[in-house]
C-alpha positions in Angstrom: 23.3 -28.9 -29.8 22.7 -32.1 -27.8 25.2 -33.3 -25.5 25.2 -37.0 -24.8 28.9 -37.4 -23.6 29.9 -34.4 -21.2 31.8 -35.9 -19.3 34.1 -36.9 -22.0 34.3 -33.2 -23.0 35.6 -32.0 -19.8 38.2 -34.3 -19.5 39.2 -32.7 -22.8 39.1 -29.5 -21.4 35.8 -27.4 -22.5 34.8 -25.4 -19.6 32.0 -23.2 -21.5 28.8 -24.7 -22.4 26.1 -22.3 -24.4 22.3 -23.1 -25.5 23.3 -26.8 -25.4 20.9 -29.4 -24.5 22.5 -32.3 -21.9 21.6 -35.7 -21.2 22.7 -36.6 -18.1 23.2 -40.5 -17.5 24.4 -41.7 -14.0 28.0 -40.6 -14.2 30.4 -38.6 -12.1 30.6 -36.2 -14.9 32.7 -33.9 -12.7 35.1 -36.6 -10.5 38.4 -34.7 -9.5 40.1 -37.3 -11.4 38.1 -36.7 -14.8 38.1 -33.1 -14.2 40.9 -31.7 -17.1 43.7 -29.5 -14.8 43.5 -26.8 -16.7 39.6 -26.0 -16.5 39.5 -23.6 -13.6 36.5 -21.9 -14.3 33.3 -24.4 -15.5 30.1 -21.9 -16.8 26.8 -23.3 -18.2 24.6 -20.6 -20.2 21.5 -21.4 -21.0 21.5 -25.1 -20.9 18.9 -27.8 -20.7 19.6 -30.4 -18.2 17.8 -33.7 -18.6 18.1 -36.7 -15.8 19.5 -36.2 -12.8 23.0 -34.0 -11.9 24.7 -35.6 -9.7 28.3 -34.3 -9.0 30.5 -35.4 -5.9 33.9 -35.1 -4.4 35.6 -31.9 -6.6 38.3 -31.0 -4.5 39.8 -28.4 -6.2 39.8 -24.6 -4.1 40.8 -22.6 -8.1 37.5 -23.9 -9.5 34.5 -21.3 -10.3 31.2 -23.7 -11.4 28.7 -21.1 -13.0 25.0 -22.1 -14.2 23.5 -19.1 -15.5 20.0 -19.2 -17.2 19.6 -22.8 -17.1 17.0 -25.1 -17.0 17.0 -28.6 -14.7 14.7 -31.6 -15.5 15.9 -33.7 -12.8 17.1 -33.6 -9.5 20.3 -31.5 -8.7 23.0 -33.8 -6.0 26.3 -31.8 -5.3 28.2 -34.0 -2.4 31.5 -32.8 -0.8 32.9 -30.1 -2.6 35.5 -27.9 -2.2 35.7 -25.4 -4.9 36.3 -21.6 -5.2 32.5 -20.4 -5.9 29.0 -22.1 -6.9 27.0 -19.9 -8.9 23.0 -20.3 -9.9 21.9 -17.4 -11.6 18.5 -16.8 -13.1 17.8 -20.6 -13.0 14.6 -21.1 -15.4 13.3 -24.3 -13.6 14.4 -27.0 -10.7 12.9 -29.5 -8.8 15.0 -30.3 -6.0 18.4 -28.9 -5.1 21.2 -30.6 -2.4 24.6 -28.8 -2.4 27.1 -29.9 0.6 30.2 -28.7 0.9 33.2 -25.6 1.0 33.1 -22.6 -0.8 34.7 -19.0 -0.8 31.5 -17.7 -2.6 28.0 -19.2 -2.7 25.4 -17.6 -4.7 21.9 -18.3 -5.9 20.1 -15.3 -7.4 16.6 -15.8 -9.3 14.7 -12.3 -9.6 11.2 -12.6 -11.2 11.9 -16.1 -12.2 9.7 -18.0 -9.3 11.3 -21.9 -9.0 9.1 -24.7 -7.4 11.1 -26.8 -5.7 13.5 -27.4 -2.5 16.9 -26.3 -2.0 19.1 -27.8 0.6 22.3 -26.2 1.1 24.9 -27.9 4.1 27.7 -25.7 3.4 31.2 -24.0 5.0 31.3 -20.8 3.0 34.6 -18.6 3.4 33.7 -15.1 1.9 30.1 -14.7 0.7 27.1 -16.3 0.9 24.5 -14.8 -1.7 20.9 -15.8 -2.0 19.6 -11.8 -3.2 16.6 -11.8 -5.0 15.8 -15.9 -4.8 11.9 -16.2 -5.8 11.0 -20.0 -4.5 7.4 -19.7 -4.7 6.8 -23.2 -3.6 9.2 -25.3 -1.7 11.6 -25.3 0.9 15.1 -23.4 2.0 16.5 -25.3 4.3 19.9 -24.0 4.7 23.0 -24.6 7.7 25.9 -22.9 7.3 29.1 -22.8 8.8 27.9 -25.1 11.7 31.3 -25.6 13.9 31.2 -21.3 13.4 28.3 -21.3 16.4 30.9 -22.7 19.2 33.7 -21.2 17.5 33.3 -18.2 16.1 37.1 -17.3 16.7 38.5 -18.6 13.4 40.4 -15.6 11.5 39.2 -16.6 8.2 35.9 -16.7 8.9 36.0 -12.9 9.6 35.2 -11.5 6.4 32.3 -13.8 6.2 29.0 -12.2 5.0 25.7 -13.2 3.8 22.9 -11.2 2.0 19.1 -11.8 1.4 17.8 -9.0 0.3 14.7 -9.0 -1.8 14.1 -12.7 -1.6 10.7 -14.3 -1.7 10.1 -17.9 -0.1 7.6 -20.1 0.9 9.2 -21.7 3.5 12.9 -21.2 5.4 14.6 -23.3 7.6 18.0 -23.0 9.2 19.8 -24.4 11.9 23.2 -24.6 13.3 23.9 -21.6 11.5 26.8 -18.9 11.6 25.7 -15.4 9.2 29.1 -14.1 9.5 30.2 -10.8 10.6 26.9 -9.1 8.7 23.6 -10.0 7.6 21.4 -9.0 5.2 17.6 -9.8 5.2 16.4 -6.6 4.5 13.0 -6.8 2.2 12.6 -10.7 2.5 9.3 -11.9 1.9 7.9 -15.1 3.4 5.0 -16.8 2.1 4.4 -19.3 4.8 6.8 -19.6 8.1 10.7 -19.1 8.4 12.5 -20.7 11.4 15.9 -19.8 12.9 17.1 -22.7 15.0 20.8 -22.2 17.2 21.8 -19.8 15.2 23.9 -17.0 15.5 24.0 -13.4 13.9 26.7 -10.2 14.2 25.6 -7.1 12.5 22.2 -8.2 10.9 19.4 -6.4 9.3 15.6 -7.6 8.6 14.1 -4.3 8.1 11.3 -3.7 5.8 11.2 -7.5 5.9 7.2 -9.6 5.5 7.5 -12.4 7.6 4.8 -14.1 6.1 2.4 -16.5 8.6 5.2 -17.3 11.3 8.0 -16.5 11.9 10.5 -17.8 15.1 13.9 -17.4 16.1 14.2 -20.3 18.6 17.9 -20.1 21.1 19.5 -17.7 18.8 22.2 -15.3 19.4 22.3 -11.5 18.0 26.0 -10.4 19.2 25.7 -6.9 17.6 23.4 -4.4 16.1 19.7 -6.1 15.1 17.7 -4.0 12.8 13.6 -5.5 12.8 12.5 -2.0 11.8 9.4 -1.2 9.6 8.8 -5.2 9.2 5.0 -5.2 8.6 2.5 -7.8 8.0 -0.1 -6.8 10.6 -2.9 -9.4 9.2 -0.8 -12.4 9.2 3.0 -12.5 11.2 3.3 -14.2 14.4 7.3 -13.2 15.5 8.2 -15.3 18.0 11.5 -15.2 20.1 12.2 -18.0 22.3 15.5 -18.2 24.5 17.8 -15.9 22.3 20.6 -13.4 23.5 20.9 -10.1 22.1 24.0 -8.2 23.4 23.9 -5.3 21.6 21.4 -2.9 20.5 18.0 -4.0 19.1 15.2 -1.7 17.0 11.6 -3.0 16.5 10.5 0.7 15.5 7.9 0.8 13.0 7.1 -2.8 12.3 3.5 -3.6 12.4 2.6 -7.7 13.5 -0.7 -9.8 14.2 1.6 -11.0 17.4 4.9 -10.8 19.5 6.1 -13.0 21.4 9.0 -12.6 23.7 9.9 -15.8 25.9 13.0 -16.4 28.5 14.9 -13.9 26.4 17.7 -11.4 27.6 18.3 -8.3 26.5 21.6 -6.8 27.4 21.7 -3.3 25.8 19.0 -0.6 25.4 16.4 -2.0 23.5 13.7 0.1 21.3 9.8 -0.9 20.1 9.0 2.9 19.3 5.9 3.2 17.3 5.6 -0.6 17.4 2.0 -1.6 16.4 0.9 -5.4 17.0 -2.9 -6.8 17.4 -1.5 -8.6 20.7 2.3 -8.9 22.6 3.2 -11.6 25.0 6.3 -11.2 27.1 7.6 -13.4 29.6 10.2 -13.7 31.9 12.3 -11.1 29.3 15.0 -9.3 30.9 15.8 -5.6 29.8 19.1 -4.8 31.7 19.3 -1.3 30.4 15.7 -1.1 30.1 13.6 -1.0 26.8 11.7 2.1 25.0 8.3 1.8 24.6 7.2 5.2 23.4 4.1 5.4 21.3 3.5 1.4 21.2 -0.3 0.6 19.9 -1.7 -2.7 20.7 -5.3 -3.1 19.4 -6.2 -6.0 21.0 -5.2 -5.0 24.3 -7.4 -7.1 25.8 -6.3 -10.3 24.8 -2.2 -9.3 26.4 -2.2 -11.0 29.8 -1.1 -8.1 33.4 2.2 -9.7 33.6 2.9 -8.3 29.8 1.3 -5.1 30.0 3.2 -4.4 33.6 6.5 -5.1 31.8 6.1 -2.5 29.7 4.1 0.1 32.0 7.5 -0.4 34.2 9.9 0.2 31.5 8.0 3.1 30.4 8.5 4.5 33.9 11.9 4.0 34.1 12.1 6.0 30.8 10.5 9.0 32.5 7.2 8.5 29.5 4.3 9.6 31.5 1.8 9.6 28.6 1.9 6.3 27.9 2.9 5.0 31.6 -0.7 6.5 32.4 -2.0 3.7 29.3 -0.5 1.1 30.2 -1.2 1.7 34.1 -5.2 1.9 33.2 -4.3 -1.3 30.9 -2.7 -3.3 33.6 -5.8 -1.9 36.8 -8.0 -3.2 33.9 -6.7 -6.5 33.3 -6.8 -7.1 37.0 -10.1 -6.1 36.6 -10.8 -8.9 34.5 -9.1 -11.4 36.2 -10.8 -10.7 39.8 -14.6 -12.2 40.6 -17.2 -11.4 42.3 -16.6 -14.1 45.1 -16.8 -12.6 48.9 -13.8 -14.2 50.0 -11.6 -14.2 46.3 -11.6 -11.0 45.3 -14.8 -9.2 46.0 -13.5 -6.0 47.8 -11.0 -5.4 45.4 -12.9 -6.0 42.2 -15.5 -3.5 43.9 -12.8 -0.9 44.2 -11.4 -1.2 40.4 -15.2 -1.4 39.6 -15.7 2.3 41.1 -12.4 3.4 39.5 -13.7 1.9 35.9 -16.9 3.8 36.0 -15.8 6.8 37.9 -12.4 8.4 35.9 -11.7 5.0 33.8 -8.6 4.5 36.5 -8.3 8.0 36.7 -7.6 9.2 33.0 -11.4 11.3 32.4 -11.4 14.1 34.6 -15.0 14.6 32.5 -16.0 10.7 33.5 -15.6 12.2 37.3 -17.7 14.6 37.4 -20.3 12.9 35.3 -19.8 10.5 38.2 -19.9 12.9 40.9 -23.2 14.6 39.6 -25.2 11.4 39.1 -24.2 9.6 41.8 -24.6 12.4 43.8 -28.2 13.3 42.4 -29.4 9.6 42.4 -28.9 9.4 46.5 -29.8 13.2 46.6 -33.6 11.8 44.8 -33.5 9.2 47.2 -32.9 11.1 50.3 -35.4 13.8 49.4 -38.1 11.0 49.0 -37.4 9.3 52.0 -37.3 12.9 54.1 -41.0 13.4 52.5 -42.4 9.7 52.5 -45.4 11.3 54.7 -45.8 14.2 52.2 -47.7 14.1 48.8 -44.7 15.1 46.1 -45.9 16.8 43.1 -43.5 17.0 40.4 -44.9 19.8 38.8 -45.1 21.5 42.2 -42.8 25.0 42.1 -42.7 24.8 46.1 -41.2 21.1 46.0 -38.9 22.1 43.3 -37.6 25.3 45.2 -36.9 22.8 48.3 -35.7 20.1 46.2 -32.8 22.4 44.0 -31.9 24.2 47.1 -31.3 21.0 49.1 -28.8 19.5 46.4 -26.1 22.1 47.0 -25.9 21.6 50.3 -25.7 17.6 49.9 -22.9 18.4 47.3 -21.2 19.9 50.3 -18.6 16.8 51.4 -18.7 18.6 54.8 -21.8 19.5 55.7 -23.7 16.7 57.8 -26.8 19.0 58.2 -30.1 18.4 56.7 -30.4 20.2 53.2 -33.5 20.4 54.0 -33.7 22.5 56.6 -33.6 26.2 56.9 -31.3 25.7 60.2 -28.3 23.7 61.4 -30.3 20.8 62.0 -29.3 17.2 61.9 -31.3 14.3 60.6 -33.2 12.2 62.8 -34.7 9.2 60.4 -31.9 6.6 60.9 -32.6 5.4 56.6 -32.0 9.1 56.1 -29.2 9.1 57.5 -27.9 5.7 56.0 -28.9 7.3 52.2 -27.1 10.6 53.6 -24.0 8.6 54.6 -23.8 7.0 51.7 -24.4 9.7 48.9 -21.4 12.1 51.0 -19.2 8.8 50.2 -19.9 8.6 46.4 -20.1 12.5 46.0 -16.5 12.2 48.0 -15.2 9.2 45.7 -15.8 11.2 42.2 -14.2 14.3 43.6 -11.4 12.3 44.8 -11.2 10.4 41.4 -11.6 13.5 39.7 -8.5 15.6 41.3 -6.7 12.7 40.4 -7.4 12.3 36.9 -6.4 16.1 36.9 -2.4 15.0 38.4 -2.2 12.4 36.2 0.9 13.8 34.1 2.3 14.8 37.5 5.4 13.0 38.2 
């Protein structure tokens, strides 16, 4: 059936519309004054919309507007309302979508339909806001709600406010100025492209198992209760960035895999958990964990790329929590990345990027006991060959020679002696009397004395 003249049938009274075909014209099918009294509940079923739907100005706080299975050819305009509940349910096609104004219940639900379009919703919503299962495969959610709520979040009947996610798939998300009520739910959202949280605030809000598609930032944001980020993975593609939000309560990261964190001028106020987190590289700075943060078991592959003032961060934290496994990591991280930053200049950094050099090839800062006395044994037997040849520079050496040989092992064990200053060589106590023998005899005792050193400490590395 094709309906040229709706807005003649509402003022009659019809409030149900089934498998009807509508031509819109530039009316205000639905002005307050048109609207009959006694239609309290409006519901479209599968419908055809063609033109333009443009609605403004219903003002009336009994009426339930339902479009369930419909189809839009035209742009969707909805301007200052104040009605009981908007409903799109398993919308077959839109193009673009503005709603703007005051509900008790909001809800959008399109499982396995995907709509190409934007959807722009400027709303004050009372009870429930419901956007479960919306597939916008290409297009935009740009969505504020309950604005005045982020500097007054006292209002009683805002207190059973909740909104819910779950299961959605979008391309693109944006909201700002936005209150989510007393609980969130965003568990299993999908994001195609980038999501942005701008001045928002959250209570009790969950994004677990969530894909955060190519970026995702929450930008001067507020979590004032629990904030769930568990088992969120994308680890080829999500940047999560936090930038200059407050969370007062507790926080879990555990699980979630990412390409990259970012934690910037962020506070933390309650005990604050990235167990098991796995990321390709982490950035933290100036973060403040006042009751610290748990770091057990956190994997970053590209360590490498993390900067020392990241990696000492956590090193600390896992301190504080008494984690000496991974403390020792993220201590041979942090020696490393110093490492790194140092050159080879005399007078910027020479003597200090000499002594991480002898730590890297010695124990690897003093976590391979087996490194150290792979060290110990070379080094020692490279000065050791040196010596010997100097000691015999007037003799002819013979490789081959079982004499030499016998002189040469029976030497070593006496210049692997840290305390003997005699000559090997010598069947007495005697002591050296070629001053480069003694400069080669100096110097092997130090390197021999290094990898032992290096090597005891490798050994008390889980000591506390």
């Amino acid at each position: 059936m094709i309906i040229n003249d709706l807005d003649i049938k509402l003022q009659e009274g019809k409030a149900e519309f089934v498998g009807n075909t509508i031509n819109l014209g530039y009316y205000e099918a639905f002005d307050s004054l048109d609207l009959h009294d006694n239609v309290n509940e409006l519901n479209f079923i599968s419908c055809i919309f063609n033109g333009d739907f443009e609605i403004e100005e219903i003002k009336k706080k009994s009426l339930k507007l339902s479009f369930k299975e419909c189809t839009f050819n035209g742009d969707i305009t909805m301007r200052e309302l104040d009605i009981d509940s908007l409903d799109f349910i398993n919308t077959k096609k839109i193009n673009n979508i503005y709603i703007h104004g005051s509900f008790n219940r909001l809800r959008f639900n399109n499982k396995d339909i995907p709509l190409f379009g934007n959807i722009d919703i400027i709303a004050t919503i009372l009870k429930e806001l419901n956007l479960d299962n919306l597939f916008l495969k290409t297009g935009t959610l740009d969505l504020i709600i309950n604005n005045f709520l982020v500097t007054n979040k006292e209002e009683s009947e805002f207190k059973k406010f909740y909104s819910t996610f779950k299961n959605s798939k979008i391309e693109k998300w944006e909201s700002t100025n936005s209150f989510f009520g007393y609980f969130a739910n965003f568990k299993e959202i999908e994001i195609f492209n980038e999501l942005n949280f701008e001045n928002c605030e959250f209570n009790k809000s969950y994004f677990s198992f969530a894909d955060f598609g190519k970026t995702t930032t929450f930008n001067d944001c507020k979590f004032h209760s629990y904030a769930g980020f568990d088992e969120c993975k994308n680890l080829k593609n999500t940047i999560l960035q936090f930038s200059g939000c407050l969370f007062t309560s507790f926080p879990h990261f555990n699980n979630t895999e990412l390409k990259h964190l970012d934690l910037t001028h962020c506070t933390f106020e309650r005990k604050t958990s990235f167990d098991s987190l796995k990321v390709n590289s982490l950035k933290i700075n100036q973060v403040t964990f006042l009751q610290g943060a748990y770091f057990d078991d956190i994997e970053i592959i590209k360590i490498e790329n993390c900067d020392r003032k990241t990696i000492r961060i956590i090193k600390q934290e896992l301190q504080k929590a008494e984690n000496r496994i991974d403390f020792n990591r993220f201590r041979t991280y942090e020696l490393a990345a110093h490492y790194k930053e140092l050159n080879w200049k005399w007078n910027s950094g020479f003597i200090d990027k000499s002594i991480l050099f002898l730590n890297k090839i010695s124990t690897n800062y003093g976590n391979s006991w087996r490194k150290g006395l792979r060290f110990t044994l070379v080094s020692g037997l490279i000065f050791y060959s040196i010596f010997f040849v100097v000691e015999n520079y007037d003799h002819k050496i013979e490789i081959l020679d079982w004499e030499n040989f016998n002189r040469f092992s029976s030497g070593i064990f006496r210049f692997f002696l840290v305390t003997d200053f005699f000559n090997p060589l010598a069947n007495d106590r005697t002591y050296l009397t070629n001053p480069l023998s003694w400069l080669v005899f100096i110097f092997g005792k130090i390197f021999i004395a290094f990898g032992i050193y290096e090597m005891i400490q490798s050994f008390r590395k889980f000591k506390a």
